[in-house]
PyMOL CGO cylinders between C-alpha atoms (Angstrom):
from pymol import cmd
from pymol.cgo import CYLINDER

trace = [
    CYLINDER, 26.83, -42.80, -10.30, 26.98, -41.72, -14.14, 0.3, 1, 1, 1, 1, 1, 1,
    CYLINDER, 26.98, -41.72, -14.14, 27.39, -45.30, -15.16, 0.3, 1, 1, 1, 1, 1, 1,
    CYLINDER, 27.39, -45.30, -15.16, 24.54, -46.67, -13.18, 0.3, 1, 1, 1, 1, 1, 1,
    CYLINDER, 24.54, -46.67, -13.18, 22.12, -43.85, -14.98, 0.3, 1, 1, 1, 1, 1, 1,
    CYLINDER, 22.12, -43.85, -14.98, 23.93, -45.14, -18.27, 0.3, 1, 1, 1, 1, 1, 1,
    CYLINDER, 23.93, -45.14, -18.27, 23.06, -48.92, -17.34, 0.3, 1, 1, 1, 1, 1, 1,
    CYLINDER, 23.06, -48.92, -17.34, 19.62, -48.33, -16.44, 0.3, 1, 1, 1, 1, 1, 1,
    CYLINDER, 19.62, -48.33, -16.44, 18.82, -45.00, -19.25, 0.3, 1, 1, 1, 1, 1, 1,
    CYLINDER, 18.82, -45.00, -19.25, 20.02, -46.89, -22.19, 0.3, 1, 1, 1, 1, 1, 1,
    CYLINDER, 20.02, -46.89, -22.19, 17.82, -50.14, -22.10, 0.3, 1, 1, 1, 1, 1, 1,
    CYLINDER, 17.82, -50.14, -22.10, 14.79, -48.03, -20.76, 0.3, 1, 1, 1, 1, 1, 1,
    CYLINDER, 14.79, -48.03, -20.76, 15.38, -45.84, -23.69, 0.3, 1, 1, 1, 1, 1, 1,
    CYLINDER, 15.38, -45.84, -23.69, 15.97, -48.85, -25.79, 0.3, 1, 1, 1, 1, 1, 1,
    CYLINDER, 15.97, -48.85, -25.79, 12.34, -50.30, -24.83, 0.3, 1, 1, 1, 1, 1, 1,
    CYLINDER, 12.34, -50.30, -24.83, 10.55, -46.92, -24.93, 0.3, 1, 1, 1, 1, 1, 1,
    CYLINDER, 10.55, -46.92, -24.93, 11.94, -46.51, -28.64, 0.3, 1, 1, 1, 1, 1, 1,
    CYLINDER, 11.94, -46.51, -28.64, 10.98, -50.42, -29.25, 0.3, 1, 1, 1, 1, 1, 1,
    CYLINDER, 10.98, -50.42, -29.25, 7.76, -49.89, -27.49, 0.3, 1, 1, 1, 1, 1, 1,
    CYLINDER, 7.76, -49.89, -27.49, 6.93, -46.62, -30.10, 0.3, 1, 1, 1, 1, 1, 1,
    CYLINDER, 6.93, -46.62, -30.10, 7.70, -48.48, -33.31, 0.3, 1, 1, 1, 1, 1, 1,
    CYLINDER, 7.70, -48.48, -33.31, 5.45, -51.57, -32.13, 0.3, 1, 1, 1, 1, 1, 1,
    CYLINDER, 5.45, -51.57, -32.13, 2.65, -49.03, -31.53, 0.3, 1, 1, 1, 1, 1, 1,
    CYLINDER, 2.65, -49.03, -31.53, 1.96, -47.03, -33.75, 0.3, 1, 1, 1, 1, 1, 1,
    CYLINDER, 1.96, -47.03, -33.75, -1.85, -47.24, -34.75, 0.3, 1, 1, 1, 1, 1, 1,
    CYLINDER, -1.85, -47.24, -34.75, -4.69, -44.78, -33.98, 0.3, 1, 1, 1, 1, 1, 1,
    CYLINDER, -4.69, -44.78, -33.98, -6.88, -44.83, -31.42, 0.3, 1, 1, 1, 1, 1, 1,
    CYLINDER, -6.88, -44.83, -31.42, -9.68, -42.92, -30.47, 0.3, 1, 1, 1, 1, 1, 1,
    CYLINDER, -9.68, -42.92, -30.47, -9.81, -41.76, -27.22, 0.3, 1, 1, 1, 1, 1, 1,
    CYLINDER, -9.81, -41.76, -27.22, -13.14, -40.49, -25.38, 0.3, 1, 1, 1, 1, 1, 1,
    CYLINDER, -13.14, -40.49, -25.38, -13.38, -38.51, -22.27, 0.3, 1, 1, 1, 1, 1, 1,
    CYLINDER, -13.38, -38.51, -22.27, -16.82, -38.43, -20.41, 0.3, 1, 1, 1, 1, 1, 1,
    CYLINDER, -16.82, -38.43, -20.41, -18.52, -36.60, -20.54, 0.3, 1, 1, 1, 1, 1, 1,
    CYLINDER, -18.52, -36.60, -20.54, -17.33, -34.64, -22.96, 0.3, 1, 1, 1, 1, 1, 1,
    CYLINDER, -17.33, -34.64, -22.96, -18.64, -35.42, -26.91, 0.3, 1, 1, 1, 1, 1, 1,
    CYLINDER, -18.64, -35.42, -26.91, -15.40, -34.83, -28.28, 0.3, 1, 1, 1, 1, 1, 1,
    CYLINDER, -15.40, -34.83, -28.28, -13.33, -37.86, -29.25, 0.3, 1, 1, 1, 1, 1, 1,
    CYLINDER, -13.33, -37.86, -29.25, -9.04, -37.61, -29.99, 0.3, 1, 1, 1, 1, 1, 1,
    CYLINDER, -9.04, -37.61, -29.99, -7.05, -39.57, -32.40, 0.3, 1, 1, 1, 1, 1, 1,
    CYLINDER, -7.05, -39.57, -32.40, -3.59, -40.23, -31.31, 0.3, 1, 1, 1, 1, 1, 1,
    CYLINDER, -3.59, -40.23, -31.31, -0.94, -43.33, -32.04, 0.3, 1, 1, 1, 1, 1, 1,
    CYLINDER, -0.94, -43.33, -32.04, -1.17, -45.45, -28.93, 0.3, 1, 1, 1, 1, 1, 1,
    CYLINDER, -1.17, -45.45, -28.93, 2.26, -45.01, -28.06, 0.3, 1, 1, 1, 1, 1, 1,
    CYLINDER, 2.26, -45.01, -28.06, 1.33, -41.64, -26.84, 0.3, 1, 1, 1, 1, 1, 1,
    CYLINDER, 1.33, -41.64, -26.84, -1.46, -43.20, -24.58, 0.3, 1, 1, 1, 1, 1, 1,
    CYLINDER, -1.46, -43.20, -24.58, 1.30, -44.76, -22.65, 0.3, 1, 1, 1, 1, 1, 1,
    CYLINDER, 1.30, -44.76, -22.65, 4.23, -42.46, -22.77, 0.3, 1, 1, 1, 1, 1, 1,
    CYLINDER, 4.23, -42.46, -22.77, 2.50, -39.54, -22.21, 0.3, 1, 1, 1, 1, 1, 1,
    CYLINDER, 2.50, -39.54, -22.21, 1.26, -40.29, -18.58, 0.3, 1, 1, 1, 1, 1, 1,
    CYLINDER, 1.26, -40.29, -18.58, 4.37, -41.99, -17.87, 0.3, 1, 1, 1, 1, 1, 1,
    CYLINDER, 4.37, -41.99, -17.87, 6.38, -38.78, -18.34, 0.3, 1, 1, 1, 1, 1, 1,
    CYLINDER, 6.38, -38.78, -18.34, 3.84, -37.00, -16.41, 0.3, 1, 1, 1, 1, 1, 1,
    CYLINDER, 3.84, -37.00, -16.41, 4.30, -39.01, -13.48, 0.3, 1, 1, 1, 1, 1, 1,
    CYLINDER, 4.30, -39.01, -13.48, 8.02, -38.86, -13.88, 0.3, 1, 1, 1, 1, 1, 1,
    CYLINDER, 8.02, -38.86, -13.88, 7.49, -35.02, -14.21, 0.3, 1, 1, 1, 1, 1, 1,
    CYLINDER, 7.49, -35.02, -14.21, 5.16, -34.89, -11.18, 0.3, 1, 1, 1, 1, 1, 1,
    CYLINDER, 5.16, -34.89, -11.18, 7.54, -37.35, -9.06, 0.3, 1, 1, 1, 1, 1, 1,
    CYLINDER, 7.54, -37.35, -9.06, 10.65, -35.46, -9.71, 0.3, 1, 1, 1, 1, 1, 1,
    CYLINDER, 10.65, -35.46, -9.71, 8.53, -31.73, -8.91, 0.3, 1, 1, 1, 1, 1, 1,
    CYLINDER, 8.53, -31.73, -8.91, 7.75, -33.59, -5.33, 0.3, 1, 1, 1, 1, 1, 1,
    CYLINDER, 7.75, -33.59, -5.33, 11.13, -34.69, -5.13, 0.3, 1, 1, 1, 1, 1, 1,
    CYLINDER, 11.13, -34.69, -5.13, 12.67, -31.44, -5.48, 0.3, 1, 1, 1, 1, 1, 1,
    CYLINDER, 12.67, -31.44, -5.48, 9.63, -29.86, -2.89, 0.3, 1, 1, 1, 1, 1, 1,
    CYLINDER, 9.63, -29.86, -2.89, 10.40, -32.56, -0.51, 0.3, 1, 1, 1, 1, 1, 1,
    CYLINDER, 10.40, -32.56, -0.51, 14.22, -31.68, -0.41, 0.3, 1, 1, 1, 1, 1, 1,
    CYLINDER, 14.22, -31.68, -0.41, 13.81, -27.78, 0.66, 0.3, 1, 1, 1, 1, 1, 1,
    CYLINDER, 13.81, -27.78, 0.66, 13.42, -27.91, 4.21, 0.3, 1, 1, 1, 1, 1, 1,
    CYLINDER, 13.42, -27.91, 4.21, 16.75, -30.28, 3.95, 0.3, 1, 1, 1, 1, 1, 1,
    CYLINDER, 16.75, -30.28, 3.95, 18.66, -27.38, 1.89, 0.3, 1, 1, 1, 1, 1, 1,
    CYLINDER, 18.66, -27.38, 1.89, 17.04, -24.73, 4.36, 0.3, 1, 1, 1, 1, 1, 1,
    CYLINDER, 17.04, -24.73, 4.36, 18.48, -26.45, 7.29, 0.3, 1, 1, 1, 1, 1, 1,
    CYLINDER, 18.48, -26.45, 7.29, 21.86, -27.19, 5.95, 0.3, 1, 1, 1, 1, 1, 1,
    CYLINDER, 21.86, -27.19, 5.95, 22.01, -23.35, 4.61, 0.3, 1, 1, 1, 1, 1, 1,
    CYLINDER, 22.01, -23.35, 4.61, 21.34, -22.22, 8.78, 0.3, 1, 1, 1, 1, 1, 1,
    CYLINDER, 21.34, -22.22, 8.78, 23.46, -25.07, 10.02, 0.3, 1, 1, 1, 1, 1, 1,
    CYLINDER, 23.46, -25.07, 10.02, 26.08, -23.57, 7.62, 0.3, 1, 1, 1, 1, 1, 1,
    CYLINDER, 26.08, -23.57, 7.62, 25.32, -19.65, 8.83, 0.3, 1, 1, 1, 1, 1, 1,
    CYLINDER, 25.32, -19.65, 8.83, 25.62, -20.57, 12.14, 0.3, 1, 1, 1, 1, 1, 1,
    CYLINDER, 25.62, -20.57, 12.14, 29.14, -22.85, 11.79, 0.3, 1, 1, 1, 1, 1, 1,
    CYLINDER, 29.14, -22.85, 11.79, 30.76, -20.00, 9.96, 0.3, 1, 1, 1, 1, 1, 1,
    CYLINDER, 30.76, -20.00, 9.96, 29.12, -17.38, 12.99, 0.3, 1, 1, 1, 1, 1, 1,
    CYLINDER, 29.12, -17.38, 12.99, 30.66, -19.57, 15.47, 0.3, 1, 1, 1, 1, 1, 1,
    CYLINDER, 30.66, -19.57, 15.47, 33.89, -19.93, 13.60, 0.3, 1, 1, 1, 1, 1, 1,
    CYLINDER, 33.89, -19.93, 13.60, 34.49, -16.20, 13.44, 0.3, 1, 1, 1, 1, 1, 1,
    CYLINDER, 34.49, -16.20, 13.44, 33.63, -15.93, 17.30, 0.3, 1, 1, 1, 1, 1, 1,
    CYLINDER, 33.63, -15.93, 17.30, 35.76, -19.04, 18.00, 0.3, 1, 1, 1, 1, 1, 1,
    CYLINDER, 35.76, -19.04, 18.00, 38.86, -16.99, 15.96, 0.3, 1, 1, 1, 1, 1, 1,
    CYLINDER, 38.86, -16.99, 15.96, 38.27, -13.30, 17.60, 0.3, 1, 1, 1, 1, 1, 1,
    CYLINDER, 38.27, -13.30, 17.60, 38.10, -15.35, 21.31, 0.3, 1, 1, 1, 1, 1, 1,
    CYLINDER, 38.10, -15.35, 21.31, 41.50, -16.77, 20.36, 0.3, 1, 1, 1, 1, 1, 1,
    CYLINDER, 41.50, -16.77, 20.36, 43.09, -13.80, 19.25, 0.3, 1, 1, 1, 1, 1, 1,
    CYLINDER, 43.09, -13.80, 19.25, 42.18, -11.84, 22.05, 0.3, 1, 1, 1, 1, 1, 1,
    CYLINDER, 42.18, -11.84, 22.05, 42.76, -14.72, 24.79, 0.3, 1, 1, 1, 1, 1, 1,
    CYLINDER, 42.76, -14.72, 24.79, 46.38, -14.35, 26.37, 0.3, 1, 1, 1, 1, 1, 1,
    CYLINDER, 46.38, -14.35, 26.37, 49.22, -17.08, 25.22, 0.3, 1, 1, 1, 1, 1, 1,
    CYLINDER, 49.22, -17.08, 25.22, 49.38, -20.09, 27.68, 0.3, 1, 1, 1, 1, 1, 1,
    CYLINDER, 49.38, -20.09, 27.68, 52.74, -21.44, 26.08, 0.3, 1, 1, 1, 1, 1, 1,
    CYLINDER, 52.74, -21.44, 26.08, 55.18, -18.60, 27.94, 0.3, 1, 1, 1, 1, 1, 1,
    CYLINDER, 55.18, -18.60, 27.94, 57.65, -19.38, 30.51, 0.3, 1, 1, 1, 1, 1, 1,
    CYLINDER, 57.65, -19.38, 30.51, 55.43, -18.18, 33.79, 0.3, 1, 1, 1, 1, 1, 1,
    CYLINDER, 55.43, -18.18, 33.79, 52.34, -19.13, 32.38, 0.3, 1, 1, 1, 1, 1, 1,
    CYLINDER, 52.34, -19.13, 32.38, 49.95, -20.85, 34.64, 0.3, 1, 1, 1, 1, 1, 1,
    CYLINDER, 49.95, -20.85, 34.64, 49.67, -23.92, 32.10, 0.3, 1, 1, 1, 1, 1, 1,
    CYLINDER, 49.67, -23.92, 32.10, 53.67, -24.96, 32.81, 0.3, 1, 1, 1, 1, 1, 1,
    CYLINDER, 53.67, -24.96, 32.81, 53.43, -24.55, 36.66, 0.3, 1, 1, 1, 1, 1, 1,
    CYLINDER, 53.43, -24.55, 36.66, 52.20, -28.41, 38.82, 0.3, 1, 1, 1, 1, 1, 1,
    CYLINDER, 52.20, -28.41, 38.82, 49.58, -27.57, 40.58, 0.3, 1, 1, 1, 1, 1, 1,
    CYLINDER, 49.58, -27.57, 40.58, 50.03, -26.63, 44.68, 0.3, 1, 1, 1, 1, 1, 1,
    CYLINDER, 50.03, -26.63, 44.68, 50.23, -29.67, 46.56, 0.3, 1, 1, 1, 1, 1, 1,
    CYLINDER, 50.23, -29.67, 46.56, 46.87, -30.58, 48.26, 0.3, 1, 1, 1, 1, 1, 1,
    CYLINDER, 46.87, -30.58, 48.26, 44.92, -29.48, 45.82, 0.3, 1, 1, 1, 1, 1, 1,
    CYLINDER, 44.92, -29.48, 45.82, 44.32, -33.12, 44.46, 0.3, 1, 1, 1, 1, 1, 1,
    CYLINDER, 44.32, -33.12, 44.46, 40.71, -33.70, 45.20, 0.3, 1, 1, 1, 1, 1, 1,
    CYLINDER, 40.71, -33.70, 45.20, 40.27, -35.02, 49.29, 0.3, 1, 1, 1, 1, 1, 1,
    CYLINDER, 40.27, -35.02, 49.29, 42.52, -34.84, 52.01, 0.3, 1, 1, 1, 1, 1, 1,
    CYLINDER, 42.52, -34.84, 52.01, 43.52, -37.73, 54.27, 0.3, 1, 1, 1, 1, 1, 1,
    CYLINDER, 43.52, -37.73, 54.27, 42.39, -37.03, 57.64, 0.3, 1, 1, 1, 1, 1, 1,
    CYLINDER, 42.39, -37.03, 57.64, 44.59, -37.78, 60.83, 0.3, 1, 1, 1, 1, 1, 1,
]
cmd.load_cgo(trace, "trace")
């Protein structure tokens, strides 16, 4: 997974770099309709909003994956619950594996489901 980020960061940084050096006149931005007017290099005008929207994307991201973590974190409570249960049932539950334990012995004869009938 590291290499892929490596493979796609490095020629994205490559061109973000590139795109910087290529543009770096002034320009005079306006919002209306407010009078006052900004000079900035116009690789600013693009890279700023892009790493907004990256910012923005990766805040939704990360709001989207909560009620994922807040399930896993109960599934996980209740696994471990059940586990400790599971482990005091077994330690209190007699051995089957003894020499006149009911586990060992067939089971009485007719007791295998219906009986013929004469």
């Amino acid at each position: 997974m590291r290499i892929i980020a490596w493979l796609v960061g490095l020629p994205l940084a490559v061109i973000v770099v590139l795109f910087a050096v290529s543009n770096r006149q002034a320009i005079t931005i306006g919002f209306w309709p407010f009078p006052e007017r900004i000079d900035a290099p116009a690789y600013l005008i693009g890279l700023i909003p892009l790493a907004l929207g990256l910012l923005v994307g990766a805040g939704l991201a990360g709001i989207g994956t909560v009620h994922a973590r807040y399930r896993h974190r109960s599934a996980t409570r209740t696994i471990r619950a059940l586990e400790k249960r599971m482990a005091e049932l077994l330690a209190r539950a007699p051995r089957l594996t003894g020499p006149d334990s009911d586990a060992t012995k067939p089971p009485p004869a007719g007791s295998g489901g219906s009986t013929p009938r004469g």
